[in-house]
Phi, psi and omega in degrees: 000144155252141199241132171242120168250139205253111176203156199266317156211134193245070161249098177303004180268311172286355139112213176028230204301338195262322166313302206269356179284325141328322200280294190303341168237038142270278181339325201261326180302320187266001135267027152082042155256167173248098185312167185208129176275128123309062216174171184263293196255170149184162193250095198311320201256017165279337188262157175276163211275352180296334179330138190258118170268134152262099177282131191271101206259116175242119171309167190261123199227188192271152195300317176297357182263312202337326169300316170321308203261327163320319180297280182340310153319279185332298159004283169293323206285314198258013168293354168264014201257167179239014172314165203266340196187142174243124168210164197229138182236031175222210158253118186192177205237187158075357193244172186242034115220134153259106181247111178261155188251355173267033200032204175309122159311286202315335190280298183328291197293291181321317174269358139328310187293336194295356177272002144288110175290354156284089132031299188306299207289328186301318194304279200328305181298313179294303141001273193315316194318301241252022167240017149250115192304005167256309167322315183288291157345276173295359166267348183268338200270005165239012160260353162275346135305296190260335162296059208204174173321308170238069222264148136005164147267142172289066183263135194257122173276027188212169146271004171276334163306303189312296174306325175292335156288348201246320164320296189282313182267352188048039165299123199252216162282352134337302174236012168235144186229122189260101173225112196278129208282145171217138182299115184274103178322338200246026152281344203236052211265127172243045176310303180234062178297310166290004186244344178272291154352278181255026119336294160281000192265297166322289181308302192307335223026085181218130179288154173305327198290329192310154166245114192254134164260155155265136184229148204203106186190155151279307204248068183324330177285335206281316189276009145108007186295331146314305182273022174290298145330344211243303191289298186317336162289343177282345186307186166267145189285355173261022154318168157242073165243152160239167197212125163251150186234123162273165170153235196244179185272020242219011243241306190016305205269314197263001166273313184312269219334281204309319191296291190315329180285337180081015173271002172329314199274342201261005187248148189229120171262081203303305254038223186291146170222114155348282199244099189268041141316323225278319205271350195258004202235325178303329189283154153267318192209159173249110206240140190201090200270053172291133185272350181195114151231103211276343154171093205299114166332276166323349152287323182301267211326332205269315186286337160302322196245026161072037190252151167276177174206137160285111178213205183214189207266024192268318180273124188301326211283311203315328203284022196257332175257181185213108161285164345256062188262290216256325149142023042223158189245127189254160178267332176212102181331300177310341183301071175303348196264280194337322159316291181317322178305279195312326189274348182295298180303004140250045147297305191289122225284290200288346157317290160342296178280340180298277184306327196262348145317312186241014084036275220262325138306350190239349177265312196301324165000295166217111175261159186304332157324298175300304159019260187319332164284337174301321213270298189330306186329293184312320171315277175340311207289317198297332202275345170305305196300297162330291154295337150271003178256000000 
């Protein structure tokens, strides 16, 4: 088939949704179809080389219009195209599957709010949503996604995704498809894991004795990195835990916490980490105490490289474990003393190798492989839908 996949920029370096969308036109160029690039950016040499670009030419509008004129754009462009199926992994219109992967805006904003712990403070923000123009802006161009006559076919990578289409757009199973996301293995290759391991370990200052977590996010508030902090003031201050925070530069605001909390010494604040091999093969666990994940990448990955894991029952990933075989699930990120529960129970050394054995079994499971096939189907189904309409 030739399949165009459509997104606004495919640099794979900033992770999530554009690695995987690299990952999906390598699979598909080696089972012999011909992608077609859709976009504003791309990174040539992440990509394979058959790939065909369309380059998507957009003026420069304020970031909240920016989705409106990428669609628009997206639009012309592919009414010139000769492809068999389109799909799109944002907001945008015109395609004949969408799989976003950052689920529902509209889901998006609302668990947003829970990273208030005030009742008062939630009421207040959500009020506001509705004098801001990128909320209202994205909310109307996805109801101009999904509202219409003929919607797309859907694919929800979660089933809390799933519902949440059914809830908000009342989309029914006619146009919705449950294809779960997994973690392409040959990102994670553990040749030279121990060796990766106390390297970084090293660099990082974290001793062989530490019981080190991992916490791994851009949006430190929405994925819970305060009451995390917060559970971490609670260990014994003679723990041997350490805590690494992967992310963004941006961290400022939560090392004042950790100073204040009086946790400086037990948090290592990397910022962006590159290759995060470095950081899942550096860990015992992984903890990612999220207020919205619709189905978190770093959870897949982690439990691929055999961490037990922390999450919550807000992250679509969560629906891949059976606590406590693989590692626990919490209901509520604010709970600071249940957090504090949790990071005490993977101290314990044989907790660890236990959860993270089956962990590293419950990923091998549903492989990317299967994915991919699944996701074909759905491809197949759209391009019948096509052609017969």
């Amino acid at each position: 088939m030739k399949i165009a996949l459509c997104y606004e920029s495919v640099l794979p370096t900033r992770g999530g949704c554009e690695t995987y969308i690299a990952s999906l036109a390598h699979r598909l160029v080696a089972d012999g179809h011909t992608v077609h690039l859709y976009a504003c950016r791309w990174d040539a040499d992440a990509l394979p080389a058959s790939v065909v670009y369309h380059p998507v030419q957009v003026a420069w509008s304020p970031r909240f219009l920016r989705p409106w004129a990428f669609a628009r754009a997206l639009t012309r462009a592919l009414s010139t195209g000769t492809h068999d199926v389109s799909i799109g992994f944002d907001k945008l219109w015109g395609v004949d599957v969408v799989y976003p992967q950052g689920g529902l805006h509209v889901a998006t904003v609302r668990h947003n709010l829970l990273k208030y712990r005030s009742p008062w403070v939630r009421r207040v923000v959500g009020v506001s949503k509705f004098f801001d123009p990128a909320y209202l802006s994205y909310l109307a161009l996805e109801r101009k996604q999904y509202l219409t006559a003929k919607p797309p076919l859907v694919i929800a990578i979660s089933a809390m995704v799933y519902r949440h289409f059914q809830e908000h757009y009342r989309l029914g199973a006619d146009d919705l498809r449950l294809v779960r996301l997994a973690p392409n293995p040959d990102r994670f290759g553990e040749v030279d894991r121990p060796k990766r391991r106390q390297e970084w370990r090293d660099a990082w200052g974290v001793a062989p004795e530490h019981v080190v977590a991992l916490f791994a996010g851009l949006n430190y508030r929405l994925k819970g990195l305060e009451p995390l902090l917060h559970a971490v003031a609670r260990l014994d201050p003679a723990s041997r835990f350490r805590l690494l925070v992967a992310g963004g530069p941006r961290s400022g605001e939560f090392e004042r916490l950790a100073g204040r909390l009086g946790v400086a010494d037990k948090v290592r604040f990397l910022g962006y980490v590159g290759d995060m091999r470095n950081a899942y093969f550096a860990a015992d666990f992984l903890v990612h105490p999220t207020f919205y994940d619709p189905c978190s990448h770093v959870v897949l990955e982690a439990m691929t490289c055999g961490l037990p894991v922390v999450t919550t029952a807000y992250n679509g990933a969560s629906e891949m474990l059976t606590p406590p075989r693989e590692g626990l699930v919490l209901d509520d990120p604010h709970d600071h003393g249940q957090l504090a529960w949790a990071l005490r129970y993977f101290l314990d050394p044989a907790r660890r190798a236990s959860c993270g054995q089956a962990a590293r079994k419950t990923a091998s499971g549903w492989t990317f492989e299967q994915h991919y096939r699944q996701l074909l189907a759905v491809f197949h189904e759209a391009a019948g839908r096509r052609q017969a309409a």
